[in-house]
VEXVOLO-54667 format. One record per residue: z, y, x of N, C-alpha, C, O in turn; residue number from 1. Coordinates in steps of 0.05 Angstrom, whole numbers, always signed. Last residue first. Layout:
N
PT    n.Z    n.Y    n.X   ca.Z   ca.Y   ca.X    c.Z    c.Y    c.X    o.Z    o.Y    o.X seq
PT      Z      Y      X      Z      Y      X      Z      Y      X      Z      Y      X NUM
...
This chain:
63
PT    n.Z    n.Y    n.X   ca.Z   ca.Y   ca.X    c.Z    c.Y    c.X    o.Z    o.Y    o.X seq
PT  +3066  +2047  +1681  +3065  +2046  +1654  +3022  +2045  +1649  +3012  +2044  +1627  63
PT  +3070  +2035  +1739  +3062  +2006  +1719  +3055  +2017  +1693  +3041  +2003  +1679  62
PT  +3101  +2075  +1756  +3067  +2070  +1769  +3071  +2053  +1751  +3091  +2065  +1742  61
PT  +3147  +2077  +1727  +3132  +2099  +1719  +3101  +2092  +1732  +3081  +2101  +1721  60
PT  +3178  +2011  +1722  +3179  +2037  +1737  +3142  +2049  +1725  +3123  +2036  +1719  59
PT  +3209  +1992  +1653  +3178  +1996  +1674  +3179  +2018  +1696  +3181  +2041  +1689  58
PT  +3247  +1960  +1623  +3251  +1981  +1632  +3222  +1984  +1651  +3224  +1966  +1668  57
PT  +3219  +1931  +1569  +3227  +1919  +1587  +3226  +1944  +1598  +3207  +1958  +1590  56
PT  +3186  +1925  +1504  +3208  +1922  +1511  +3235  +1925  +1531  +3258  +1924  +1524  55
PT  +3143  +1964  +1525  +3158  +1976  +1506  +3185  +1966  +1513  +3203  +1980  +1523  54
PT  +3115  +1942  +1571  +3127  +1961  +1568  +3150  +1977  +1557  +3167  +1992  +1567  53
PT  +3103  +1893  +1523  +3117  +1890  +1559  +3133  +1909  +1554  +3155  +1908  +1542  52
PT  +3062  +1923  +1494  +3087  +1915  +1477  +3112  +1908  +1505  +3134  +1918  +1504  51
PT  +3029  +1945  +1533  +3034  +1966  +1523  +3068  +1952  +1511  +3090  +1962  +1516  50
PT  +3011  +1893  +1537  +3022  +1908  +1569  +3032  +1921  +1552  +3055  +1912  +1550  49
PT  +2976  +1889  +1499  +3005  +1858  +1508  +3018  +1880  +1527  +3042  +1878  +1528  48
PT  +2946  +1920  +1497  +2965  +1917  +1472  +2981  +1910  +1486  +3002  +1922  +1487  47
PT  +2909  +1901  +1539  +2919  +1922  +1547  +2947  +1926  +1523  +2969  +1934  +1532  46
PT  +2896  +1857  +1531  +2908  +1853  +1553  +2928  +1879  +1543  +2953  +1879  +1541  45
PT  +2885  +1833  +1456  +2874  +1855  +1487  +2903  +1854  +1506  +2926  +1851  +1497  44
PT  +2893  +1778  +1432  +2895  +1807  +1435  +2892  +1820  +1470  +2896  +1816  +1493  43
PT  +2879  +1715  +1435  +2858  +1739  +1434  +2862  +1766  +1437  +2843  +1781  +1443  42
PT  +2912  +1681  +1431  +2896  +1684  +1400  +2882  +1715  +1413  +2877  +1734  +1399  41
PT  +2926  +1675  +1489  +2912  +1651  +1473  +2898  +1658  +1448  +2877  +1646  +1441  40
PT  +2956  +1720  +1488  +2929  +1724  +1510  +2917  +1697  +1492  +2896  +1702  +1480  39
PT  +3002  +1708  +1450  +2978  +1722  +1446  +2950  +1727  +1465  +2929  +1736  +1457  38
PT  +3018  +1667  +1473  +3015  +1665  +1453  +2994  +1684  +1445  +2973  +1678  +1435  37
PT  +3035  +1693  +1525  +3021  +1673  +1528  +3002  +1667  +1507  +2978  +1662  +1512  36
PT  +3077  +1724  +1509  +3048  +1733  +1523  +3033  +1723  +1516  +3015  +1733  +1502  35
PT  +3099  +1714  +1442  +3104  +1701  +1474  +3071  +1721  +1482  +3052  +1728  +1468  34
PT  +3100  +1746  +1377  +3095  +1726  +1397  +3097  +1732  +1432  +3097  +1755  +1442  33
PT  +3100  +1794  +1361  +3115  +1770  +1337  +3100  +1753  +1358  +3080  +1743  +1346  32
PT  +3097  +1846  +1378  +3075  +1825  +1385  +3083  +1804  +1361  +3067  +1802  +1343  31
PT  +3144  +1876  +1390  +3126  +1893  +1379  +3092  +1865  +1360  +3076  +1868  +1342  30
PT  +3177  +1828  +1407  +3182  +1836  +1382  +3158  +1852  +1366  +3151  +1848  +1342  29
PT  +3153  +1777  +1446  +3160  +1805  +1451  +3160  +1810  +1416  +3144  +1798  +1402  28
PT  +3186  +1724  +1466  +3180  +1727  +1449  +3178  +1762  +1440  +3197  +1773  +1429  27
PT  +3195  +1690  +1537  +3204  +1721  +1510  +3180  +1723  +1494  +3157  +1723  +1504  26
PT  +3158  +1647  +1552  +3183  +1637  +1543  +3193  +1662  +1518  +3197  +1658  +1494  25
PT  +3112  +1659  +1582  +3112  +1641  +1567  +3133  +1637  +1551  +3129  +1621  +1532  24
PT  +3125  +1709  +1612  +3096  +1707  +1594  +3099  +1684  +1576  +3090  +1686  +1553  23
PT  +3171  +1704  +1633  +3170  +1714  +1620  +3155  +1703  +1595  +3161  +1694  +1573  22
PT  +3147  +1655  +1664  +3173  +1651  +1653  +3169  +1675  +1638  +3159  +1665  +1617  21
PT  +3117  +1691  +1703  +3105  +1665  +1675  +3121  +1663  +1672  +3125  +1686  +1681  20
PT  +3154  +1729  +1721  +3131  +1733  +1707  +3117  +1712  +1688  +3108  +1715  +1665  19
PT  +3175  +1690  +1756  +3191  +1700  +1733  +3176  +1714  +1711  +3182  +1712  +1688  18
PT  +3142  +1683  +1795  +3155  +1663  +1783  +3159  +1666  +1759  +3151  +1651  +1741  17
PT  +3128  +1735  +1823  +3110  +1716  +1809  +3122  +1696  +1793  +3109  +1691  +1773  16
PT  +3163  +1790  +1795  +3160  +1780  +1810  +3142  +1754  +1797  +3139  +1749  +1773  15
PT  +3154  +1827  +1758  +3179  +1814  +1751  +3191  +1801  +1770  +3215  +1796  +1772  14
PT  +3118  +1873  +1770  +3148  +1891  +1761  +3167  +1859  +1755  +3190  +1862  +1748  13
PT  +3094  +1855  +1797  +3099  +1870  +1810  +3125  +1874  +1795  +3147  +1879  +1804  12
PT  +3075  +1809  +1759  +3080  +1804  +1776  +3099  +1821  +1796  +3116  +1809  +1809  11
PT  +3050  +1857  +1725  +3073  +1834  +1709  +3081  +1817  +1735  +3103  +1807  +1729  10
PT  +3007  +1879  +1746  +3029  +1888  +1747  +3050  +1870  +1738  +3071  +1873  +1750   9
PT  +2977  +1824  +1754  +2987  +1836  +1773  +3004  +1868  +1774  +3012  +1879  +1795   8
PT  +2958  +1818  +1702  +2980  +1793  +1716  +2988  +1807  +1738  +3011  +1802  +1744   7
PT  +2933  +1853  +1689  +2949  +1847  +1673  +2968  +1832  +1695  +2991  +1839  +1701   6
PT  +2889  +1849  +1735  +2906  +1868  +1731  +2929  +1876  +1713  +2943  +1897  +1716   5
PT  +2865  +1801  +1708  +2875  +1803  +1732  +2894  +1823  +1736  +2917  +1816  +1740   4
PT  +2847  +1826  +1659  +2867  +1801  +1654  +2884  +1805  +1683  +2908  +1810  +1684   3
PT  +2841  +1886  +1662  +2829  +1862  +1666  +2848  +1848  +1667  +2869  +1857  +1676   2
PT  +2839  +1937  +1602  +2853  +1926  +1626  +2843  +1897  +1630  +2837  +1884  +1611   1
């Protein structure tokens, strides 16, 4: 998954604002770190979306 396309479901399903607020602030459990935290040490877009997912209710086009 492209970074771009990372941010643009995470947009869709939080809205733009709230989406960096997300990315930067929850600490996703599957991850032991913030989005942010991990797009910085390198894990794949697609992991980070998958852990998103896990935590946060997703309509069915986003999974």
């Amino acid at each position: 998954m492209r970074l771009t396309d990372f941010w643009q479901r995470m947009e869709t399903r939080f809205g733009v604002t709230y989406a960096r607020s997300v990315a930067a602030d929850y600490r996703l459990p599957t991850l032991g770190s913030t989005v942010d935290e991990a797009l910085a040490a390198g894990v794949e877009t697609k992991t980070i979306w998958r852990a998103v997912c896990a935590e946060f209710e997703m309509p069915a086009q986003l999974r």
